[in-house]
C-alpha positions in Angstrom: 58.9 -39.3 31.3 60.5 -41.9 33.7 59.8 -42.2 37.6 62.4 -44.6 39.4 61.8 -45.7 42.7 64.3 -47.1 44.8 63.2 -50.0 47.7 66.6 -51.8 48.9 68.7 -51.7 45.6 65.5 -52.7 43.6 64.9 -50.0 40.6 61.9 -50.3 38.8 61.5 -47.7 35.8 57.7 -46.6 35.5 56.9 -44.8 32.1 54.4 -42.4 32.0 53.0 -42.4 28.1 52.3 -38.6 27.9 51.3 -39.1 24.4 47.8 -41.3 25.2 45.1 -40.7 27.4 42.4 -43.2 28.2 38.8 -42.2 29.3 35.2 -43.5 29.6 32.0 -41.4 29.2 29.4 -42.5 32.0 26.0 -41.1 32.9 22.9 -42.0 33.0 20.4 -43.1 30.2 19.3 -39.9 27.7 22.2 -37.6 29.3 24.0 -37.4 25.1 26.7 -39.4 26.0 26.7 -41.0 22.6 25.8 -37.8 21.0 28.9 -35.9 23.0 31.7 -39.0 21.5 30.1 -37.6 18.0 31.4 -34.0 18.5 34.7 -35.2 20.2 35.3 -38.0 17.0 34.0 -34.5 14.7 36.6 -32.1 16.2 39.0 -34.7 16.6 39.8 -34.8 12.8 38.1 -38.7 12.4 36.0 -37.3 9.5 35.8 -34.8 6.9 34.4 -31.7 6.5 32.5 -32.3 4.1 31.5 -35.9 5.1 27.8 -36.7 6.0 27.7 -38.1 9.7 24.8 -39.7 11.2 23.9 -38.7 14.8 25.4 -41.1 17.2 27.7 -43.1 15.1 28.4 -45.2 17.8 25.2 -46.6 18.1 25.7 -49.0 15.4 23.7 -52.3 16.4 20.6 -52.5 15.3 18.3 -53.1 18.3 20.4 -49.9 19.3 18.9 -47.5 16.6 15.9 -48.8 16.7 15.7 -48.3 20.4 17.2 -45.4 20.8 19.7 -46.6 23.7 23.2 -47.5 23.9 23.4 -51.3 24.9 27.2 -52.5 24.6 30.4 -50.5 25.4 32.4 -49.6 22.2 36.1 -48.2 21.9 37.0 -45.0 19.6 39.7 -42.9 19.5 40.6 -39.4 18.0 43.8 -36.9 18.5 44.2 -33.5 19.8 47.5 -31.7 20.1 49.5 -35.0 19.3 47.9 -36.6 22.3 46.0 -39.8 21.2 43.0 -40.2 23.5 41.1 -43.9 23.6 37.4 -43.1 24.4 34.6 -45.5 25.6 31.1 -45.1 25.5 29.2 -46.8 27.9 24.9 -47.8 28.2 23.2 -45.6 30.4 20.3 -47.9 31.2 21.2 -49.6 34.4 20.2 -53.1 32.9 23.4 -52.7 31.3 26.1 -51.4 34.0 27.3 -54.5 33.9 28.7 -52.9 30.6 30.4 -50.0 32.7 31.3 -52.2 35.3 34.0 -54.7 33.1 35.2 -51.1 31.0 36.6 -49.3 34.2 39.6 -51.1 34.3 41.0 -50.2 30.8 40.4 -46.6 31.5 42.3 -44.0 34.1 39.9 -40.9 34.1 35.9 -40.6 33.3 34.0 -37.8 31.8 30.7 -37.8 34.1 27.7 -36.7 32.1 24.9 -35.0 33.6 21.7 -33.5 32.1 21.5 -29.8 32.9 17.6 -30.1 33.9 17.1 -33.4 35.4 20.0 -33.7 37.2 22.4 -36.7 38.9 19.5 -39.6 38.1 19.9 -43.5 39.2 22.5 -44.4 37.1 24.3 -41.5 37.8 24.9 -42.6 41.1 26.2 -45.9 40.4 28.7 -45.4 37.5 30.1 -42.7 39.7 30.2 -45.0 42.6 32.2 -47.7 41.2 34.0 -44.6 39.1 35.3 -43.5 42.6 36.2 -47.2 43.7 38.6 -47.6 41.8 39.8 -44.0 42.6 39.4 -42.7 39.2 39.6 -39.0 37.8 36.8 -37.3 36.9 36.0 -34.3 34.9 31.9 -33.2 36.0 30.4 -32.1 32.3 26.7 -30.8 32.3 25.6 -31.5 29.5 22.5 -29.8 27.4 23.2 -25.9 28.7 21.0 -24.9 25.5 17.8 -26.5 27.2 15.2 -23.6 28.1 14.4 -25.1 31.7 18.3 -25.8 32.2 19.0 -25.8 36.0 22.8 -24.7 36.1 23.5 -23.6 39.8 21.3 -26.0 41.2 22.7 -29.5 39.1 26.0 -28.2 40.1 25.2 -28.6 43.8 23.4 -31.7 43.2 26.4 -33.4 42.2 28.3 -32.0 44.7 26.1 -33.5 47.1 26.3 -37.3 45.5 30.3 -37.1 45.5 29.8 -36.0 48.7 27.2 -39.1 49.7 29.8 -41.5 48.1 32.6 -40.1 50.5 34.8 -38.9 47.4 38.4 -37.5 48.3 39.2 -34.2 48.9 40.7 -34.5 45.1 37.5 -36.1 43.6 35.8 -33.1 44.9 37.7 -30.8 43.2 37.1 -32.5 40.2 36.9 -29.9 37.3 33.6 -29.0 35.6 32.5 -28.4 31.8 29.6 -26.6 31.0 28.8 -27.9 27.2 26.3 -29.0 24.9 27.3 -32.0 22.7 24.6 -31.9 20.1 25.8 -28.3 19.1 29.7 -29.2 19.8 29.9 -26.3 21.9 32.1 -26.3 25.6 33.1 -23.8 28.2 34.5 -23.2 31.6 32.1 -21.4 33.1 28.0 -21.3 32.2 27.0 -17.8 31.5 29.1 -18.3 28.6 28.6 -20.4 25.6 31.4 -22.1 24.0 32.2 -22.2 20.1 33.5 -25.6 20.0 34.7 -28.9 22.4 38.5 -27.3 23.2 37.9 -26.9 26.7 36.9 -30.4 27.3 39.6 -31.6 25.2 42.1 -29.5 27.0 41.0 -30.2 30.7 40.7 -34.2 29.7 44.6 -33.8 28.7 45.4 -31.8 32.0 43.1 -33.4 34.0 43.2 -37.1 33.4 46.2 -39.3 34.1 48.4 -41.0 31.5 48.9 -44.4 31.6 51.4 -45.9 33.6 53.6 -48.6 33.1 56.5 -51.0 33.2 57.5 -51.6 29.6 60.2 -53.4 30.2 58.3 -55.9 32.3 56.6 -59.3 30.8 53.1 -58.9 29.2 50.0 -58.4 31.0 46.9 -57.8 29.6 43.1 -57.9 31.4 40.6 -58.7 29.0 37.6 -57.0 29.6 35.2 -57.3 26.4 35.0 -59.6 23.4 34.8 -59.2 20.1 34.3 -61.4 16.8 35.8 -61.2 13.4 34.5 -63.4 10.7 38.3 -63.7 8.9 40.2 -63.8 12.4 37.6 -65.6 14.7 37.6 -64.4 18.4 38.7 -61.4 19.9 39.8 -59.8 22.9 39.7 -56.1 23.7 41.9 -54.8 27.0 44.5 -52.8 28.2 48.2 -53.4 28.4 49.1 -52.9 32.1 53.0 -54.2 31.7 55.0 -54.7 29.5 54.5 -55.2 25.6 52.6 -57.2 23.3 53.9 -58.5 19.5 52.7 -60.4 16.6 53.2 -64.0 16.5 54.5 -64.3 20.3 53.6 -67.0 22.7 51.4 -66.0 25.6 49.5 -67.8 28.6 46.1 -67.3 29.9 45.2 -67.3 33.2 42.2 -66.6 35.6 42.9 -64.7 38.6 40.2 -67.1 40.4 42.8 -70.2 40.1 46.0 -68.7 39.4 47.5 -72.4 39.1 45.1 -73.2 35.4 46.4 -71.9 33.0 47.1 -72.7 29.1 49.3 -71.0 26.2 48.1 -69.5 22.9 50.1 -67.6 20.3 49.2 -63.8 19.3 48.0 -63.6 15.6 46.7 -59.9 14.9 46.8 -56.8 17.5 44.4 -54.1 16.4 44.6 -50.3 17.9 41.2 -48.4 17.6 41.3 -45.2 14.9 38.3 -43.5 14.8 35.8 -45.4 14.2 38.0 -48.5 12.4 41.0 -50.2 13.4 44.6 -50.2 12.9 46.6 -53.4 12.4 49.7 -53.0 14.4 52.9 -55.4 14.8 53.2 -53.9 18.1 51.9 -52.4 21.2 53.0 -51.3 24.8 52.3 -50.5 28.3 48.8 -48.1 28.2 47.2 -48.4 24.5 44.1 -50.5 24.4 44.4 -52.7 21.7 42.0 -56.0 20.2 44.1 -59.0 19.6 43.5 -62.4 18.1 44.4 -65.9 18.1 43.1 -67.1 21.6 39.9 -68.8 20.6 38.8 -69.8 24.3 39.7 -66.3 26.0 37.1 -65.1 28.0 36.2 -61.5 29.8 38.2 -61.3 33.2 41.2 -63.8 32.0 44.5 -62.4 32.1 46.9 -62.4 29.3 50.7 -63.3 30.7 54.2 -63.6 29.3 54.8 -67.5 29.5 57.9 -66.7 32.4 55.4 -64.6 34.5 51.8 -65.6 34.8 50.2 -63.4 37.3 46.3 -62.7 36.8 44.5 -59.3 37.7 41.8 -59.4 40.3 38.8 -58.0 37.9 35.7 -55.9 38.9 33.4 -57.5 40.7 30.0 -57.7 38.8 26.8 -56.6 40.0 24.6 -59.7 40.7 21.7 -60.3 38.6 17.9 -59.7 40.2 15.6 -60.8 37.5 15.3 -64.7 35.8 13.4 -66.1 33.1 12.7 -70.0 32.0 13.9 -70.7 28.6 12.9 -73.6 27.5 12.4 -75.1 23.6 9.0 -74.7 22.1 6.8 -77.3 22.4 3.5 -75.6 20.9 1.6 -76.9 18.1 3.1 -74.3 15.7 6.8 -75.4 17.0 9.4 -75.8 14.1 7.5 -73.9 11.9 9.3 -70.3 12.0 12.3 -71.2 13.6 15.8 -71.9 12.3 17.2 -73.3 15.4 14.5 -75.1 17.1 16.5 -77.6 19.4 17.8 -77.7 22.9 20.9 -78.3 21.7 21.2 -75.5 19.5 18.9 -73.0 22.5 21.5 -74.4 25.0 24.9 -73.5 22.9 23.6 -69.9 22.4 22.8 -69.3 25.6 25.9 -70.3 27.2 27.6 -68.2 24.1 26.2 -65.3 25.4 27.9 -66.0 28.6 31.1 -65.1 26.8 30.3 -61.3 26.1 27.7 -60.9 28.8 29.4 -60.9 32.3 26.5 -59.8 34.1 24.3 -62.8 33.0 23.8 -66.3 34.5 23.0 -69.4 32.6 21.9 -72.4 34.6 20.8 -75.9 33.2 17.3 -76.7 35.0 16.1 -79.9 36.2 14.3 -80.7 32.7 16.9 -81.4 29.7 15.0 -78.8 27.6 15.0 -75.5 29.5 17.7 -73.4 31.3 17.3 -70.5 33.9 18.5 -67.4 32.8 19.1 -64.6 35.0 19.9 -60.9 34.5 19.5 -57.3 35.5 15.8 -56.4 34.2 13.6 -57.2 32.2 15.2 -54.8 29.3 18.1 -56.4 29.7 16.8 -60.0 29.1 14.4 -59.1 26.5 17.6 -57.4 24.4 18.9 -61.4 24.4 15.9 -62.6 23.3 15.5 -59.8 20.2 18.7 -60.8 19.4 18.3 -64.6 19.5 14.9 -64.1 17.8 16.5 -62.5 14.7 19.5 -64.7 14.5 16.4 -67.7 13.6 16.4 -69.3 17.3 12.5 -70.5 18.0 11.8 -70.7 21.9 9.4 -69.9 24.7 10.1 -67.7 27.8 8.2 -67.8 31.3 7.1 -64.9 33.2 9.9 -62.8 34.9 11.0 -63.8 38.2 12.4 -61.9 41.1 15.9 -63.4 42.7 15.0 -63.7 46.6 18.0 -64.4 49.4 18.3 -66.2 52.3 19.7 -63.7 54.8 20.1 -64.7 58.6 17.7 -66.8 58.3 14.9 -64.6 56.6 13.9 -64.4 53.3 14.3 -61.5 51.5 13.7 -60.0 47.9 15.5 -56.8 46.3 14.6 -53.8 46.7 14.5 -51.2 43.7 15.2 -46.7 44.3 12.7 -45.9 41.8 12.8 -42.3 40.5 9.6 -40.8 38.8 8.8 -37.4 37.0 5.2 -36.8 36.2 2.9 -33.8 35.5 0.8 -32.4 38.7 -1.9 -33.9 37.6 -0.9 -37.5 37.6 0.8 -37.5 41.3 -2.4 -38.8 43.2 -2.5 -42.1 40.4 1.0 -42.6 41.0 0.8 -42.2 44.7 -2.1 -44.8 45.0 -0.5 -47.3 42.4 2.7 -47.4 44.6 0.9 -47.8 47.7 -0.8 -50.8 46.7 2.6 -51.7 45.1 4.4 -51.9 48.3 6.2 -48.7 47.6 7.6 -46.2 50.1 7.8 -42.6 49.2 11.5 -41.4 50.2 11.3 -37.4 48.6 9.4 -35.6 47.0 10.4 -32.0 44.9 8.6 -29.8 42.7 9.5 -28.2 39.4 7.2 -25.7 37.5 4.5 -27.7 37.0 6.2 -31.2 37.4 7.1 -32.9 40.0 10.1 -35.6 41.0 9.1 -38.5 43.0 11.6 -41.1 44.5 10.5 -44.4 46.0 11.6 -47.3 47.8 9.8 -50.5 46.1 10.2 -53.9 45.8 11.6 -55.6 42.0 8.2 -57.6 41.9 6.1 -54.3 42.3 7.8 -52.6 38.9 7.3 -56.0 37.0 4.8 -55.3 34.6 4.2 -51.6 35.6 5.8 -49.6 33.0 2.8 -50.0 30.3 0.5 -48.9 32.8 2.9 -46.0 34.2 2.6 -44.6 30.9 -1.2 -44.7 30.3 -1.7 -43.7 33.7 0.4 -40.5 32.9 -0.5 -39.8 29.4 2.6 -40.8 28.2 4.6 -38.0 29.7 6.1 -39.6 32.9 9.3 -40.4 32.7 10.3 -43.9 35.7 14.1 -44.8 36.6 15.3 -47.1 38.8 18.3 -49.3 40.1 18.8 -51.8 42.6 19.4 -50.7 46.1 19.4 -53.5 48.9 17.8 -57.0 50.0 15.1 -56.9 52.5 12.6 -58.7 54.1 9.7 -59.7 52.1 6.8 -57.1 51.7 3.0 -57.7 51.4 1.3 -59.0 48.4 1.5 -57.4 45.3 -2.0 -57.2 43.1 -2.6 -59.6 40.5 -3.1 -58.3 36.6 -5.9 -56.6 36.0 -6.7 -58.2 33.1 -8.1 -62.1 32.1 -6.9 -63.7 28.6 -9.0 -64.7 26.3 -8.0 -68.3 25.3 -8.7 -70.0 21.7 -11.3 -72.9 22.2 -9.6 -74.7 18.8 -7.0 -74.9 16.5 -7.9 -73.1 13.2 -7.7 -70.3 11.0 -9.2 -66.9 12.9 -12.0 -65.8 10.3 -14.5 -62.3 10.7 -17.4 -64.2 12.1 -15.5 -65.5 14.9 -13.7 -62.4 16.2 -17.0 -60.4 15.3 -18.4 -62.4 18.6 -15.4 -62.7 20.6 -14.4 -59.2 20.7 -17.5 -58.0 22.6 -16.0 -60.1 25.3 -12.8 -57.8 25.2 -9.9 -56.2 23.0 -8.5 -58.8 20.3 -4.7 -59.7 19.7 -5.2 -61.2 15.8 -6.8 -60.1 12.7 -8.5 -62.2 10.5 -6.7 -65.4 8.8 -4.5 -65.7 11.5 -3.4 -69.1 12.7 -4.4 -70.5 16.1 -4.4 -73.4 18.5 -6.3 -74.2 21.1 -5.0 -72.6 24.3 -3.1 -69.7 22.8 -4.3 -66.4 24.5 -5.8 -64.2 21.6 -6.9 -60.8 23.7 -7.7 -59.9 26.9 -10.8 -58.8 28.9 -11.8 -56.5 31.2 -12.7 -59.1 34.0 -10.1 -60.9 36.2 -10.7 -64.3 35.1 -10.0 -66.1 31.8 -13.1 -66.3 29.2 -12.8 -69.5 26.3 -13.8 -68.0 22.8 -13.7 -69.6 19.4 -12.2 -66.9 17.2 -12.5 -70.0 13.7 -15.9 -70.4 14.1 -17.8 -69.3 10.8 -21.1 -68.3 9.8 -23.6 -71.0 9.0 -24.9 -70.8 5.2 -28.3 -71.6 4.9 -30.7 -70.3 2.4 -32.7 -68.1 4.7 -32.2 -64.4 4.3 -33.2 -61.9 6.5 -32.8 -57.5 6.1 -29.4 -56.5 7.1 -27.9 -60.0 7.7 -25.3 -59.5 5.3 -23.9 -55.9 7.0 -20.2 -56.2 6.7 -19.4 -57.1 9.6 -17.1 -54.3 12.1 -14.1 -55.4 13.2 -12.2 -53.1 15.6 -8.4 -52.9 15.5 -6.6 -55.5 17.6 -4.1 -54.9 20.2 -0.1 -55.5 18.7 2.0 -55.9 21.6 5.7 -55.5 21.6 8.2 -57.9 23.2 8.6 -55.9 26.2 4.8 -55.6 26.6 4.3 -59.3 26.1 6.9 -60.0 28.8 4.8 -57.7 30.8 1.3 -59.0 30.1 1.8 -62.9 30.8 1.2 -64.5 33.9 2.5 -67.2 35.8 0.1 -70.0 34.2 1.3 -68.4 30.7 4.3 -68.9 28.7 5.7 -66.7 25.4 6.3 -68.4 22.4 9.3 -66.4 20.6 9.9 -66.9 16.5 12.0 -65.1 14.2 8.5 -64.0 12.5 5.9 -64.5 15.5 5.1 -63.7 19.6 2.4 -65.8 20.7 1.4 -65.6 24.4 -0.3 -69.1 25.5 -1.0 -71.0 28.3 0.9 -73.4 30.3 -1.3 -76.3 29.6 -2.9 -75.9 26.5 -6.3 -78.6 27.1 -9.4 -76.4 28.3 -10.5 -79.0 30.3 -7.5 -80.2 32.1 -7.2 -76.4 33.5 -10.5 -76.3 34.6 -9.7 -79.7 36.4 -6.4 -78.1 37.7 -8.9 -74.9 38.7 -11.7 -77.0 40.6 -9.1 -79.2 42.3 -7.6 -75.7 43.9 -10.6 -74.6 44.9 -11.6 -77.7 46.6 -8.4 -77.4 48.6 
């Protein structure tokens, strides 16, 4: 289909390309999006009937079966009636919008997902929000109809209200809505009727969403907006081709649209089109189709790529700024070099500014000490992700204690503020209640269901470091906590201090029975026996406030004295195994995390017993 427009003799020729259709799939965290993409790619012919499929085949990292969550944006594709349609799955967690954020410009429509029971959640809101910025179809989907506490009518209205909220148009508001359930495969118009397979969505995503739109006729240009790596064909780019066409072996330039003036050339090598869940190599591509490309080794996200005769960059999304920072710095324990593969600040340095290249909404900074760099993110999820990741790859560091990002604005300080969502039993509302009281927390709503109830709070970022181990024991490990970032504001009252004092090694030694046997009367125990130790690593923690010195090596004196019962097997009771994210949790200020590919080790600061109880008596004398 051709559109000409005419403006004083000048004709440009716009092709629509009826036969592609480009989409994302946003919601928030648990909604199915991944599980929905598995009955699209199932009914879109990507596998056999007979093949075995895991569940969410898109998840394919790692960290991201293990976790359970979707942490990077991936491309798929499947057909239906001829039409090709590109599909992107997006995180849901909102330390990873940054994800969503960079993948809205390759995409003309979105698919919003919402759960049928809990309704339009944090995330929700702010996928949809920069969804409708960019002024965006969207197709509503409720997902999960099947659930036996679904809440149809009422999630319909919800959402209503939110486009509402984000003053959508009159045409986002008649956005069409799907009534499905993607771990069944099942879609349909209207909800007091189950569908018997995913046709309706397919069909109203082909009426629905746009086509791309083009000049093809027009010199290249490309916005990159994710990176890739191939081990036979190095670096690669993922985007869009917004004009134009791109070919094999043709010389291009890359520009940034924040200095339009630097700019360099590089020659295309291999253009990929995604297939399912592969890629196809292509000698050519045009105006719409999302394609990965190789042969620019320096291309970064948000560069533009350009016909050589006509280099104009594409203004690209503007990230979210990060909240949350961490000190990396290289380990300088007495175990250092030990575990580790890459154990310098050269190599800590290279990786971190690496991760620069993929991550657009994280900030490296070099510090005022040669060996340790400030890195900032979104949460504390999303920075412990990068250190699993650079823990398994063989990098051996140490991490401080998160810190909050504050702003100087007119004049008065002020920290970020975090819209905290919360749905506990009944019986746990008082705990909560108090807990975000003395957290600085302002209750903004409160609703009811059955015999649960939804809570939604204004609190500052420093007030939900830390909390989410003792959310959970404080509501028996059936409250579920969201939140996102909402606004800067002045700085709110102090927040209380951990519960909880460390209990510090007095030596460097081996851990042996005798010696936790005694120590753990003074509180619960990280190690088991035979475990290595130094002084000043933190080997449990204790009830009291302050921090208690044991001697987990010392051993049993052998003499030749024997007494009735003195050689009971002695009881030790299980020690406490944290996980990264409860380490990250636990440590204070004074502390620091030692990170290996085989160990965490939470220690102190300043290792010497006696120079922090100089460093103590000096503050209190002041």
């Amino acid at each position: 289909m051709l559109t000409i427009y005419n403006n004083k003799d000048l004709y440009l020729i716009n092709m629509l390309r009826e036969d592609l259709r480009n989409i994302a799939i946003i919601a928030h965290v648990d909604h199915g999006k991944t599980t929905l993409v598995d009955a699209l790619l199932k009914q879109g012919g990507v596998f056999r009937d007979n093949q075995v499929v895991e569940d969410c085949v898109m998840d394919n990292n790692p960290l991201e079966r293990e976790r359970g969550i979707t942490i990077l944006a991936k491309n798929t594709s499947c057909t239906y009636k001829g039409v090709k349609i590109n599909i992107v799955d997006t995180p849901g967690h909102a330390d990873f919008s940054g994800e969503v954020e960079r993948v809205l410009k390759m995409i003309n429509g979105v698919v919003l997902l919402v759960d049928s029971y809990e309704g339009p959640m944090p995330q929700t809101r702010f996928v949809l929000q920069k969804a409708l910025e960019m002024n965006h179809k969207v197709i509503i989907c409720i997902n999960k109809v099947d659930k036996p506490d679904a809440r149809l009518a009422e999630v319909v209205e919800e959402v209503y209200e939110l486009l509402i909220d984000l003053n959508a148009t009159d045409e986002q508001l008649d956005s069409p809505i799907i009534y499905c359930s993607g771990r069944d495969g099942i879609a349909s118009y209207t909800p007091s009727k189950f569908g018997e397979n995913m046709v309706p969505l397919f069909d109203t995503i082909l009426e629905h969403i746009d086509p791309p739109e083009g000049e093809e006729d027009e010199p290249l240009q490309v916005l990159v907006s994710a990176i890739d790596y191939n081990e036979y064909v190095g670096r690669m780019a993922i985007g869009r081709i917004e004009r134009g066409a791109m070919r094999v072996n043709t010389e291009v330039a890359v520009c940034d649209y924040h200095d339009s003036n630097k700019h360099y050339k590089g020659k295309i090598t291999n253009i990929y089109q995604f297939s399912g869940l592969g890629r196809t190599t292509v000698e050519t591509a045009k105006v719409g189709d999302i394609v990965s490309f190789a042969g620019l080794e320096n291309v970064t996200i948000g560069e533009t790529i350009c016909a050589p005769t006509a280099i104009e960059p594409i203004n690209f999304v503007q990230i979210s700024e990060p909240t949350l920072q961490m000190i990396f710095s290289v380990n300088d324990s007495p175990f250092a070099g030990k575990e580790g593969k890459f154990v310098t600040s050269r190599h800590l340095r290279a990786r971190l500014y690496r991760e620069l290249l993929k991550d657009v909404s994280l900030k490296v900074e070099d510090s005022d000490r040669a060996d340790s760099f400030i890195v900032s993110g979104r949460g504390e999820i999303h920075l412990s992700i990068l250190i699993e990741n650079m823990r398994r790859e063989g990098y051996e560091f140490q991490v401080s204690k998160p810190k909050v990002i504050n702003k100087m604005i007119d004049g008065v300080l002020c920290e970020p503020i975090e819209r905290l969502f919360v749905d506990v039993p009944n019986a746990c509302v008082g705990t909560i209640m108090e807990n975000m009281g003395r957290r600085q927390g302002e209750l903004v709503t409160m609703t009811p269901f059955n015999s649960r109830i939804k809570l939604e709070f204004l609190i500052p970022e420093r007030g939900l470091l830390g909390y989410q181990s003792d959310f959970l024991t404080d509501t028996r490990g059936e409250g579920i906590m969201n939140s996102i970032f909402e606004r800067y504001e002045p700085m709110k009252g102090v927040m209380p201090k951990r519960p909880y004092g460390a209990l510090v090694a007095f030596e460097t030694g081996e851990a042996c029975t005798y010696g936790l046997f005694n120590a753990q009367g003074r509180g619960t125990m990280f190690i088991d026996p035979g475990t290595p130790v130094y002084a000043g690593m933190v080997v449990g923690y204790s009830p009291k406030q302050e921090d208690i010195v044991v001697n987990v090596c010392k051993k049993k004196h052998v003499t030749n004295m024997r007494a009735a019962g003195s050689d009971e097997a002695l009881r030790l009771e299980t020690p406490r195994k944290f996980s990264l994210e409860e380490c990250i949790e636990f440590i204070e200020s004074d502390e620091i995390l030692e990170v290996t590919p085989k160990s965490l080790r939470i220690r102190k600061t300043i290792l010497s017993h006696e120079e922090r109880m100089r460093i103590i008596m000096k503050e209190r004398r002041s």
